[in-house]
FIBATOR-421450 format. One line per field, with one value per atom (N, C-alpha, C): residue in three letters; atom name; x, y, z. Coordinates in pm, whole numbers, plus 50000, padded with zeros to 5 digits. Atoms other than C-alpha are relative to their C-alpha. Layout:
N
lovo: (ala|...);
bati: (CA|...);
c1: (X|...);
c2: (Y|...);
c3: (Z|...);
REM end
This chain:
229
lovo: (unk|unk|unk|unk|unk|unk|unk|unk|unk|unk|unk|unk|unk|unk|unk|unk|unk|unk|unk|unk|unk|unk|unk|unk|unk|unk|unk|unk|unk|unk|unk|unk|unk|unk|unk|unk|unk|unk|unk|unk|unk|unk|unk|unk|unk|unk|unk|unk|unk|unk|unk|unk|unk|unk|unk|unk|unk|unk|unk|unk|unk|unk|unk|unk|unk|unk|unk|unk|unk|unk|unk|unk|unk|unk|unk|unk|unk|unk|unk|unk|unk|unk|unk|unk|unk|unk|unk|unk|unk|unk|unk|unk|unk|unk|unk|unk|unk|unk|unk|unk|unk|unk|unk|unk|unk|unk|unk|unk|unk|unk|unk|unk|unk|unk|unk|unk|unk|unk|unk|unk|unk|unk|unk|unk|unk|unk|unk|unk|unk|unk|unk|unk|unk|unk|unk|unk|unk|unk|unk|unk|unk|unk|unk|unk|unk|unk|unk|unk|unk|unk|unk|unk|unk|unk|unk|unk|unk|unk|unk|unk|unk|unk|unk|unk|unk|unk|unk|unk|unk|unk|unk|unk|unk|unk|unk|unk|unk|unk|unk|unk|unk|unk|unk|unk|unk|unk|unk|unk|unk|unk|unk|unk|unk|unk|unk|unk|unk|unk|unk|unk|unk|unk|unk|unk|unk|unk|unk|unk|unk|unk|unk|unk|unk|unk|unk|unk|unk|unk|unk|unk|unk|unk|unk|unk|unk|unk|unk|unk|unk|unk|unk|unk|unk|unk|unk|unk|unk|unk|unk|unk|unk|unk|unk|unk|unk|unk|unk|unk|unk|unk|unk|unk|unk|unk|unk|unk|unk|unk|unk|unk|unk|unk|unk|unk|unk|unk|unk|unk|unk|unk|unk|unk|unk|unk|unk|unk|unk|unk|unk|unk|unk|unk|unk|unk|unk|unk|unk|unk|unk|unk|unk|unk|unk|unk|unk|unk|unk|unk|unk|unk|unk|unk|unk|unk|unk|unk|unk|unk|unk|unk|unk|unk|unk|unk|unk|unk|unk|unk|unk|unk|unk|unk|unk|unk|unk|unk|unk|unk|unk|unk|unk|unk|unk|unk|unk|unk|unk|unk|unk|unk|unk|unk|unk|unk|unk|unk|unk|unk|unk|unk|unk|unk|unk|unk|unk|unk|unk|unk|unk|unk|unk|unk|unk|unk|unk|unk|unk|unk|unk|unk|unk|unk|unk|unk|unk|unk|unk|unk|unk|unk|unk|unk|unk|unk|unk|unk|unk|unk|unk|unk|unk|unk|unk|unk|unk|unk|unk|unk|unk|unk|unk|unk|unk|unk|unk|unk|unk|unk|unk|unk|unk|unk|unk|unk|unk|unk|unk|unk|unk|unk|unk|unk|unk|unk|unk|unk|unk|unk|unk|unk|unk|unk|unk|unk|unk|unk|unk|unk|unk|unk|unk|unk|unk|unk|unk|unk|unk|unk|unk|unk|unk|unk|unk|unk|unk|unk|unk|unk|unk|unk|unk|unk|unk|unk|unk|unk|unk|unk|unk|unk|unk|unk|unk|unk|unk|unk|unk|unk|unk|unk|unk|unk|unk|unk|unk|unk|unk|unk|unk|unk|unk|unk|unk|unk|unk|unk|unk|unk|unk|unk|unk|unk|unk|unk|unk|unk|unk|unk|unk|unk|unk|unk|unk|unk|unk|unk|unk|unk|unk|unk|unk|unk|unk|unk|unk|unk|unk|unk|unk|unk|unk|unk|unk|unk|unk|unk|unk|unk|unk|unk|unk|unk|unk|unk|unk|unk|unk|unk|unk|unk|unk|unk|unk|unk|unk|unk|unk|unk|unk|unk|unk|unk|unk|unk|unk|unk|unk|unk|unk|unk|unk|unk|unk|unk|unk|unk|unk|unk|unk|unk|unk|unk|unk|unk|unk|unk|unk|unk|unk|unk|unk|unk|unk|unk|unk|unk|unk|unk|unk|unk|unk|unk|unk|unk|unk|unk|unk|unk|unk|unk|unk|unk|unk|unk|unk|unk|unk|unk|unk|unk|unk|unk|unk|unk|unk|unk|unk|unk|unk|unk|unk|unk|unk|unk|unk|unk|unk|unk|unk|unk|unk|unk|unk|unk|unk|unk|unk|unk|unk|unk|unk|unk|unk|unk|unk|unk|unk|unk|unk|unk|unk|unk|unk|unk|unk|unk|unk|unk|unk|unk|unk|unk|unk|unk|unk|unk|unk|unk|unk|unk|unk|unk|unk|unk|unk|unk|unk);
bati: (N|CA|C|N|CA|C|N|CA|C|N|CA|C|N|CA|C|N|CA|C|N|CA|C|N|CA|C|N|CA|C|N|CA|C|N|CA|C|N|CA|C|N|CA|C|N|CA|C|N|CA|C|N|CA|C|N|CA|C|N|CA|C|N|CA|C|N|CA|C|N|CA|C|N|CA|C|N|CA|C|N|CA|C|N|CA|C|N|CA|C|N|CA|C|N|CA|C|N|CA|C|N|CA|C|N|CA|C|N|CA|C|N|CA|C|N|CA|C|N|CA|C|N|CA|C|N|CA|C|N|CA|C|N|CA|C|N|CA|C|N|CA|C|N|CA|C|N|CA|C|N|CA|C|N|CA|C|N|CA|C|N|CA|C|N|CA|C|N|CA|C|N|CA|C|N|CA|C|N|CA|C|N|CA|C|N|CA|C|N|CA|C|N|CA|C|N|CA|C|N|CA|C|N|CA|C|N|CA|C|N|CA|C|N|CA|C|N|CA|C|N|CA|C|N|CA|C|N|CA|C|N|CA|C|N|CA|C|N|CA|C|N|CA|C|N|CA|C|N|CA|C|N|CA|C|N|CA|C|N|CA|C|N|CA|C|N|CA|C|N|CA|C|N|CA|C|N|CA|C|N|CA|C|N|CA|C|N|CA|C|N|CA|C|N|CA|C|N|CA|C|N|CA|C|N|CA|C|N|CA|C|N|CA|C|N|CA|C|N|CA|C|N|CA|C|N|CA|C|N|CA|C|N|CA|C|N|CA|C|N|CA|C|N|CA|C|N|CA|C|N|CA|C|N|CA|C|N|CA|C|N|CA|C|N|CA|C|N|CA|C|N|CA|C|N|CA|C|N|CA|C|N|CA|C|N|CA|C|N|CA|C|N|CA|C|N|CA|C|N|CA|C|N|CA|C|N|CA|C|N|CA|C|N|CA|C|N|CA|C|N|CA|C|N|CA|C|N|CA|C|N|CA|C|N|CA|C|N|CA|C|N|CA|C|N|CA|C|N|CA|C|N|CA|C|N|CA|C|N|CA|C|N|CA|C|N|CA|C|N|CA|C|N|CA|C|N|CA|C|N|CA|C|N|CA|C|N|CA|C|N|CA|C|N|CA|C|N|CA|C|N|CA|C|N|CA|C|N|CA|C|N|CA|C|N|CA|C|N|CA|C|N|CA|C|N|CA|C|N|CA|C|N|CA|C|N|CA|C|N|CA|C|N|CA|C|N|CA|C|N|CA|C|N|CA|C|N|CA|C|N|CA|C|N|CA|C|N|CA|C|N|CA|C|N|CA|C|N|CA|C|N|CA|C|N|CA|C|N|CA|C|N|CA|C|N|CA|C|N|CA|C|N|CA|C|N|CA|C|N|CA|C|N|CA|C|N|CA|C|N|CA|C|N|CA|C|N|CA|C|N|CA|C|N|CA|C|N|CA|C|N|CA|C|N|CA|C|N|CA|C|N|CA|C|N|CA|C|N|CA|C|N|CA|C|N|CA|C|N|CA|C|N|CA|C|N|CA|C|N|CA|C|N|CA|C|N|CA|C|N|CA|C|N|CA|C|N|CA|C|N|CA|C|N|CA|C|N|CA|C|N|CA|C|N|CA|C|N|CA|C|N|CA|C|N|CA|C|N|CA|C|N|CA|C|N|CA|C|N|CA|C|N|CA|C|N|CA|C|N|CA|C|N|CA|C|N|CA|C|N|CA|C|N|CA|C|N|CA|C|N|CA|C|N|CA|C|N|CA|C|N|CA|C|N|CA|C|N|CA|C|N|CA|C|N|CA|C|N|CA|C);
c1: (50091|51672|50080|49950|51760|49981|50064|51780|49950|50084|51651|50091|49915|51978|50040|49975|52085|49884|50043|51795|49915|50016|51776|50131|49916|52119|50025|50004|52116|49863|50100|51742|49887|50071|51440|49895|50109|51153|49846|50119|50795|49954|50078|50639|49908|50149|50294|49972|50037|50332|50034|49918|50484|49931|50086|50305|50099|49917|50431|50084|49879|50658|50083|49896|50810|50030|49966|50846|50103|49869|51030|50104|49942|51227|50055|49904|51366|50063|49943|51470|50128|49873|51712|50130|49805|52105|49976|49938|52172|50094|49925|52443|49912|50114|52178|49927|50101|51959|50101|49961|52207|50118|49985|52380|49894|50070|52069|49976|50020|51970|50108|49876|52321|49960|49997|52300|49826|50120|51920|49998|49905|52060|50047|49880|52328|49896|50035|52139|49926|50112|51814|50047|49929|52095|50026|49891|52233|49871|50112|51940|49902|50102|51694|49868|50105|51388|49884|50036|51170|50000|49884|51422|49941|49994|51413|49867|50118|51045|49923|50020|51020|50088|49936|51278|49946|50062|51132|49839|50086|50810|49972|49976|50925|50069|49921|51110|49873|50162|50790|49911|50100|50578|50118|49905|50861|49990|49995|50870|49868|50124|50490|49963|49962|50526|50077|49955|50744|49965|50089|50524|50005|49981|50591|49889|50120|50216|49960|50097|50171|50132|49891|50524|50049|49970|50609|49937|50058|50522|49981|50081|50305|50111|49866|50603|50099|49883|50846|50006|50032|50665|49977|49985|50642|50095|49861|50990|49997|49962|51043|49980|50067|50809|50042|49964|50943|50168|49853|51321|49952|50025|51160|49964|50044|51012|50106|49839|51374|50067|49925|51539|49917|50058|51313|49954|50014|51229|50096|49906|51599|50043|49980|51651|49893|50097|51342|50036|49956|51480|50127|49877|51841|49975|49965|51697|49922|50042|51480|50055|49931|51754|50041|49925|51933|49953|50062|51671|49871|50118|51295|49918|50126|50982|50005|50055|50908|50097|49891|51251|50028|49914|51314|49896|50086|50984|50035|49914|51081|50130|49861|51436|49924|50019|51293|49917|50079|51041|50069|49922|51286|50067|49951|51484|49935|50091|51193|50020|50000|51155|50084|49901|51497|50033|49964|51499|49900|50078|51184|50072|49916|51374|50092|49912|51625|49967|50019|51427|49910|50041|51224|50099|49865|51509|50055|50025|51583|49926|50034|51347|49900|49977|51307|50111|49917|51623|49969|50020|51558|49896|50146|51201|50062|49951|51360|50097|49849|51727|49993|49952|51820|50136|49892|52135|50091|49847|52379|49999|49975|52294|50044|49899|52363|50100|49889|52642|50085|49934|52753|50016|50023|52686|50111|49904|52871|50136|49875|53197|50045|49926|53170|50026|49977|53146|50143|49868|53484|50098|49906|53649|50131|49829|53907|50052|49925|53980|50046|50011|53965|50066|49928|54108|49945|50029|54140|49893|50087|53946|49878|50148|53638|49873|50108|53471|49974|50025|53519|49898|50108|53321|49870|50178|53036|49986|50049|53044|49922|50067|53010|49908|50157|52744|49896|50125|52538|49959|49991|52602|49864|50035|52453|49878|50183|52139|49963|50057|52056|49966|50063|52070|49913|50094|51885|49895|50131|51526|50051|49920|51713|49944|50007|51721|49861|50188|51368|49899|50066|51216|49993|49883|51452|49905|50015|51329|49816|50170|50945|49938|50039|50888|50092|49973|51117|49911|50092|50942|49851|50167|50572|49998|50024|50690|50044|49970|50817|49859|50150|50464|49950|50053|50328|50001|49960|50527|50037|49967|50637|49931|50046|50384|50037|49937|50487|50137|49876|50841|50035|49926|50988|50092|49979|51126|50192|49861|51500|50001|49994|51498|49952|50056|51286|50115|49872|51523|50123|49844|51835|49986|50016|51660|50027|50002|51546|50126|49896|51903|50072|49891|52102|49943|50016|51838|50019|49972|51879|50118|49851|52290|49985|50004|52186|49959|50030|51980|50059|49933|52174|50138|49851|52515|49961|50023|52327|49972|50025|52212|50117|49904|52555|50050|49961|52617|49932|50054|52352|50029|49938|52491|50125|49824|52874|49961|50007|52721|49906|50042|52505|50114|49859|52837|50056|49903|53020|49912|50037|52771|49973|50008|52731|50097|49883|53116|50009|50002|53056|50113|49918|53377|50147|49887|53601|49949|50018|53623|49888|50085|53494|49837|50170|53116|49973|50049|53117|50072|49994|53261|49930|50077|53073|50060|49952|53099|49928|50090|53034|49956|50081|52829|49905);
c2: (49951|38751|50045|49967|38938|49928|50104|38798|50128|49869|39025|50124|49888|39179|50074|49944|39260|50109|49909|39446|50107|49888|39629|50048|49932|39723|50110|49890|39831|50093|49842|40014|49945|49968|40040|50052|49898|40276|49972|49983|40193|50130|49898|40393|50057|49972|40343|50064|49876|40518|50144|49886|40760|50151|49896|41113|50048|49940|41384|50036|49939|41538|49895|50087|41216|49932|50022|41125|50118|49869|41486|49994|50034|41409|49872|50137|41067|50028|49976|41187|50116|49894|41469|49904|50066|41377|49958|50002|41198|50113|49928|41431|50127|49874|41739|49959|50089|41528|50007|50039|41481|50133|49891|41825|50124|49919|42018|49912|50045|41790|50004|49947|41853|50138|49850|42205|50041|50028|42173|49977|50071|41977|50063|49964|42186|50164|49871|42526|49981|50014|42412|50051|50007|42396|50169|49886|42750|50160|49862|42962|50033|49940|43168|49910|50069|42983|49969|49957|43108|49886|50098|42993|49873|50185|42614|49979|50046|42635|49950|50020|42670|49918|50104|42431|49869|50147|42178|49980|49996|42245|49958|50059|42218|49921|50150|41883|49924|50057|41754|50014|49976|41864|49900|50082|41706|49847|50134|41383|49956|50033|41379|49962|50006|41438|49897|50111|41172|49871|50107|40909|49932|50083|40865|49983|50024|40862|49877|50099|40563|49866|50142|40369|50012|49949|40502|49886|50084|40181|50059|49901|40325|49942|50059|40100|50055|49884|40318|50154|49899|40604|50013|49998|40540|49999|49957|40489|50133|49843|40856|50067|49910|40964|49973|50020|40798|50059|49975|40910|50155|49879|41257|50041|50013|41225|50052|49970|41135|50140|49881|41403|50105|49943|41637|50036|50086|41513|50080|49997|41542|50162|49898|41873|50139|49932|42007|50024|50003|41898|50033|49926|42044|50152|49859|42355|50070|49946|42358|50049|49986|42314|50121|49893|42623|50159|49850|42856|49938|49983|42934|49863|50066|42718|50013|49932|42899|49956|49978|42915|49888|50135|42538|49953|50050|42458|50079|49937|42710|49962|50091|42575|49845|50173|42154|50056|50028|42278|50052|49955|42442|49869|50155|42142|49859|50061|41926|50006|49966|42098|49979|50017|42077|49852|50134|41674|49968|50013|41651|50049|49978|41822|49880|50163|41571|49914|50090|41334|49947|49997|41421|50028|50004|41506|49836|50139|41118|49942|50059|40988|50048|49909|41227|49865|50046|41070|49813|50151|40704|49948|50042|40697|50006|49971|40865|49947|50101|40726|49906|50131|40384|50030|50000|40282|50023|50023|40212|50176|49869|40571|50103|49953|40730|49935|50002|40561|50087|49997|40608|50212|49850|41039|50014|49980|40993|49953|50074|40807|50154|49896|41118|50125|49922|41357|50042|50051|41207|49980|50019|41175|50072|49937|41476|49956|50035|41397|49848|50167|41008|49966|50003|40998|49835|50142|40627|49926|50054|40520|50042|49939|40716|49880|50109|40411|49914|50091|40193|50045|49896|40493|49934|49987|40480|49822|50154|40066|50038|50020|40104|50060|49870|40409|49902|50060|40201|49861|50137|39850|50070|49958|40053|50057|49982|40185|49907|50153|39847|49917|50105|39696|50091|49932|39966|49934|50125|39785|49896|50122|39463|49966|49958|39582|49970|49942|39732|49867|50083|39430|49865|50087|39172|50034|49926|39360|49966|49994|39385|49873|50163|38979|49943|50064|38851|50047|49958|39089|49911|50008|38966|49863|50127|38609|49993|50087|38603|50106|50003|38782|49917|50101|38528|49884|50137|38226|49998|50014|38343|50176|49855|38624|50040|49970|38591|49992|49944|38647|50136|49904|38876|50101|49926|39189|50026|50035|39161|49863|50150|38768|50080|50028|38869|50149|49892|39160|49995|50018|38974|49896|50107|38704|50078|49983|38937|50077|50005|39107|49892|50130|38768|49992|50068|38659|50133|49877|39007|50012|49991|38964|49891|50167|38561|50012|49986|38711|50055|49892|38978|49974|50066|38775|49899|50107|38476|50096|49879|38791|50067|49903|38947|49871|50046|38660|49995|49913|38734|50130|49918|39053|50025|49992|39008|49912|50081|38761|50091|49960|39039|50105|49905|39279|49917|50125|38986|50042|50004|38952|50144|49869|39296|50062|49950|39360|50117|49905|39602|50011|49999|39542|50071|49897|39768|50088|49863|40090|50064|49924|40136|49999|49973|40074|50124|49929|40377|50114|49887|40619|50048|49978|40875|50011|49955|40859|50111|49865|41155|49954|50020|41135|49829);
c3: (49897|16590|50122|49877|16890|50100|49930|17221|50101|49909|17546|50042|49989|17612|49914|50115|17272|49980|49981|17263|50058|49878|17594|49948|50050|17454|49922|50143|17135|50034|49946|17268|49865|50063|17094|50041|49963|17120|49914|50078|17057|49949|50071|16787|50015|49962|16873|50090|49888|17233|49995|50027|17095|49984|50074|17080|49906|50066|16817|50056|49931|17048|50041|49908|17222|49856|50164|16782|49990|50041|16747|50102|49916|17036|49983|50008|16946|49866|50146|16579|50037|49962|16782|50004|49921|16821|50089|49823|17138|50114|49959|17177|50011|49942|17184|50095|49885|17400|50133|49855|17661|50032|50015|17616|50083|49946|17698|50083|49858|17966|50115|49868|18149|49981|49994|18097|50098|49917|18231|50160|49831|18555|50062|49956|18583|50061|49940|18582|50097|49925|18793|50180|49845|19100|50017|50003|19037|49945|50054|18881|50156|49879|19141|50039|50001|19264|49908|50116|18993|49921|50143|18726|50001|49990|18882|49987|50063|18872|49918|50125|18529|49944|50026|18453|50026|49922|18671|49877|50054|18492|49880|50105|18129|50010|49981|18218|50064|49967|18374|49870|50129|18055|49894|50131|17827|49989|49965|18035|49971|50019|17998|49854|50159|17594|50006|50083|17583|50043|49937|17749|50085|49820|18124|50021|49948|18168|49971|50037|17970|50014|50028|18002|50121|49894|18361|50079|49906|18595|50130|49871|18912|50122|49963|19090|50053|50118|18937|50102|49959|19042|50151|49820|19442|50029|49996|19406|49992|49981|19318|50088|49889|19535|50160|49859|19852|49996|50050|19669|50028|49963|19689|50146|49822|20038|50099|49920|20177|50032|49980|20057|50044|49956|20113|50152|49853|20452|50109|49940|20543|49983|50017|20393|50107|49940|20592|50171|49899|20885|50052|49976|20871|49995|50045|20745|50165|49896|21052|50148|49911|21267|50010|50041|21148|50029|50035|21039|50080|49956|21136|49882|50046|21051|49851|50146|20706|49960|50128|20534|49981|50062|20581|49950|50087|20456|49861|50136|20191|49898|49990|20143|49923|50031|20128|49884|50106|19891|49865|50095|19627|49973|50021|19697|49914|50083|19589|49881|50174|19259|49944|50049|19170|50023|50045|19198|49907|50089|19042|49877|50121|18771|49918|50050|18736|49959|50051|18751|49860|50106|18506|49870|50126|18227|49988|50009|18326|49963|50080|18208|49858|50183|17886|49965|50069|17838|49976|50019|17886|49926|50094|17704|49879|50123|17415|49945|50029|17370|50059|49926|17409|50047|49898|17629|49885|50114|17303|49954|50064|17151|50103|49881|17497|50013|49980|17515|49885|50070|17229|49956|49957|17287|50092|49858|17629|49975|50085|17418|49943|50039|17227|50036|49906|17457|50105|49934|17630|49936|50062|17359|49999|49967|17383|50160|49840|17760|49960|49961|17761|49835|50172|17318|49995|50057|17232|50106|49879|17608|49964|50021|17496|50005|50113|17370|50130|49908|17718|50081|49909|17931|49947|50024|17672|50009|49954|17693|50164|49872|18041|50036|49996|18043|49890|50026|17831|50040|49898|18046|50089|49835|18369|49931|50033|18167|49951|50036|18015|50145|49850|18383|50087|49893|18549|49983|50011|18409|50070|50019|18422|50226|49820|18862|49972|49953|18899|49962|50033|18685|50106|49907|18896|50140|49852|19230|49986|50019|19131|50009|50044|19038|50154|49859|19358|50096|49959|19542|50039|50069|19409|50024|49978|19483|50149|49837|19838|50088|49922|19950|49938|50019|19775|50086|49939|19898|50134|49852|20248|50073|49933|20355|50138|49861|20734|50013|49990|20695|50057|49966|20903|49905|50143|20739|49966|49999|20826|49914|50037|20684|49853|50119|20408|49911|50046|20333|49927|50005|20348|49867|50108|20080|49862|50067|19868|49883|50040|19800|49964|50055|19793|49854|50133|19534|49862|50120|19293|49934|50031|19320|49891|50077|19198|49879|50117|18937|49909|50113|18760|49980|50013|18831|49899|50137|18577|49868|50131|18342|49961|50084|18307|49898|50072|18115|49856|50070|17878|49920|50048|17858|49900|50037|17798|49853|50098|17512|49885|50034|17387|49897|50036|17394|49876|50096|17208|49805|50135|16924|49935|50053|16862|49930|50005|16839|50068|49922|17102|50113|49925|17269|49919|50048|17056|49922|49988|16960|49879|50148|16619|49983|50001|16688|50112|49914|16983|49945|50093|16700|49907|50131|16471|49898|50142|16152|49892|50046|15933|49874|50111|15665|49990);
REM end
């Protein structure tokens, strides 16, 4: 039997939420999966406004197909939206410095679209692939630069997507207990708790982890190589 890290590791993808498309989409390569989503990324910055529109658009429709509507915590999603805000925000306000009224609202709102982009291709990628098969894409991806090292990258590229939940979950439940247990806490105090206690939590969970790595044999090379056939 698995335990929780082993498999946030290794990944698995419910079936049942699955529509047909976010099904035809998990049966692709990793390495196509994360191929066109750099190339996606990459153009959104560099193509005409237009362009990023429609990029942004079909990465939003994709992320939707592959079941952010129904596995996407509303949480999750204020995060983005206050992550979009920021930048946006800040971009609105440099552009205003510069230029006229219009162009920096013009300007922040291109800007917009093009994180929304991102972020949507993120979590395409994370609904669909688990952390080990991205890693194990991003190993081979590195392989001519990085040769025999290839394999440590994708360990560590699939470490840092296994703890991203691992965070947000961590963050959500401390959270949910110190309004509970100390609603009049000041927000500096309650600030400084709730970091200490997240380091406390995910410093007792990397042990979990490193024991997950262990039993897997995920600490050398030959499990983050393809084999053909």
């Amino acid at each position: 039997m698995r335990t929780g890290s082993e498999a946030e590791l290794a990944g698995s993808v419910d079936r049942k939420e699955q529509s047909r498309f976010g099904m035809w989409l998990k049966h692709l390569d990793p390495r196509v999966l994360i191929a066109v989503a750099s190339l996606a990324g990459l153009s959104v910055w560099l193509v005409p406004g237009e362009a990023a529109i429609l990029i942004a658009l079909l990465a939003v429709i994709a992320a939707w197909g592959a079941g952010a509507g129904r596995k996407i915590h509303r949480n999750l999603l204020r995060g983005y939206a206050l992550f979009l805000l920021f930048w946006v925000g800040t971009r609105f306000l440099f552009g205003w410095w510069n230029t006229s009224l219009a162009q920096a609202v013009i300007e922040a709102s291109l800007h917009g679209v093009r994180l929304v982009a991102l972020l949507a291709l993120g979590i395409v990628l994370s609904l669909i692939a688990t952390p080990r098969s991205l890693g194990l894409a991003f190993a081979w991806f590195l392989k001519p630069a990085m040769r025999q090292n290839a394999w440590k990258a994708g360990l560590a590229f699939a470490l840092m997507l296994s703890f991203i939940p691992r965070v947000f979950r961590s963050f959500t439940a401390l959270r949910r207990s110190l309004n509970q247990r100390c609603p009049h806490l000041g927000f500096y105090r309650r600030t400084f708790l709730l970091g200490l206690s997240i380091l406390r939590v995910l410093s007792l969970q990397s042990w979990d982890v490193a024991m997950a790595v262990a039993t897997r044999n995920l600490y050398r090379s030959e499990p983050w190589e393809y084999r053909s056939g």
